[in-house]
N, C-alpha and C positions, 0 to 999 in steps of 0.2 A: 905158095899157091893162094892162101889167103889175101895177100898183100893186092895180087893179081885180080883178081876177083874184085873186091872193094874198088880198085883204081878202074876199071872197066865199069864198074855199078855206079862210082864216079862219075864218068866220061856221061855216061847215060842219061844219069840225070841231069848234068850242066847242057846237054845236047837239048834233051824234052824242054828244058827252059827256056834257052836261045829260040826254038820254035815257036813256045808258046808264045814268048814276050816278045818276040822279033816284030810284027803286024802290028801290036798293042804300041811302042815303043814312036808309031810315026801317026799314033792319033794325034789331032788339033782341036780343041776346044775352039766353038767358031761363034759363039753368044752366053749369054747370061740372063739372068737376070734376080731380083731379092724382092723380099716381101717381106716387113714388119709385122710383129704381133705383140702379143701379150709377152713381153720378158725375153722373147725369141726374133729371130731373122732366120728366113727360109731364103738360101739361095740354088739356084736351078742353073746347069751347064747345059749348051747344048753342046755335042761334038759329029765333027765329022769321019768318025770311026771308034770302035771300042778301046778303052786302054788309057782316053784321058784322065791323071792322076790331080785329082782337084783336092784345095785346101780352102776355109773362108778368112778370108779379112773384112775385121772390124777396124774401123779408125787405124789403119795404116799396119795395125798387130796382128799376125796369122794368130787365130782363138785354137787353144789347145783342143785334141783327138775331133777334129773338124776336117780331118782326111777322108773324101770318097773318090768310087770310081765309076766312069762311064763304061757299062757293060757291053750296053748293045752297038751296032757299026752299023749305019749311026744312030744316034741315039741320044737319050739327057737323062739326066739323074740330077736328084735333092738331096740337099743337108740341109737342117733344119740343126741350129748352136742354140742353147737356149742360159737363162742367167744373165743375159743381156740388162743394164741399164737403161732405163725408160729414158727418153730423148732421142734426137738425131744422130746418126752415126752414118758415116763413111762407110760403104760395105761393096766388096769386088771379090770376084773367085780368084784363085793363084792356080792356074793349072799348066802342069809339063814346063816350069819351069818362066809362067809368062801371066801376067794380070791381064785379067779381060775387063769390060767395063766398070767403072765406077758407079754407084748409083748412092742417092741421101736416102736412108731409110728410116722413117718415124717408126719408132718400139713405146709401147705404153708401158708404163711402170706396174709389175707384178702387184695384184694383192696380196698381202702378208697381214697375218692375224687373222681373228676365228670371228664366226657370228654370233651371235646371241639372240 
């Protein structure tokens, strides 16, 4: 009866998922855009529906826990990676599978050390 139970509580939940994620699953990220700072690169998706799964690329490398997501349909959302090297860099979103624009983005070099 147990058994029963679980595989029906199972069913249920793989059910609620397939709903939830079904709609999410056909968003398109449809622009971009990045913004350089101090140490950091701010990039911004826009999408035309909730559910776009966006990562950032620096110089051609997905930058590690740089995963967000576009909530609202439609909508955009910001990741802001920060630890970035001061100079120029290559910076594009990775979202659903697909890079959206490229853009050069100037980062200024972090200060490091204390004042006096």
């Amino acid at each position: 009866m147990k058994r029963i139970h679980a595989g029906l509580l199972l069913a249920g939940v793989v059910g609620w998922m397939l709903v939830v994620a079904g709609p999410w699953a056909q968003a398109q990220a449809t622009g971009s855009s990045a913004v350089g700072g101090v140490g950091q690169i701010e990039v911004t998706v826009q999408s035309d529906g909730a559910g776009a799964n966006c990562q950032v690329r620096v110089d051609g490398s997905v930058v590690a826990d740089s995963q967000f997501l576009v909530f609202a349909d439609p909508g955009t959302a910001s990741k802001t990676v920060t630890g970035i090297a001061g100079g120029s860099h290559q910076v594009s979103a990775f979202c659903n599978g697909s890079d959206l624009d490229t853009f050069t983005v100037q980062v200024q070099a972090a200060q490091t050390g204390s004042m006096q």
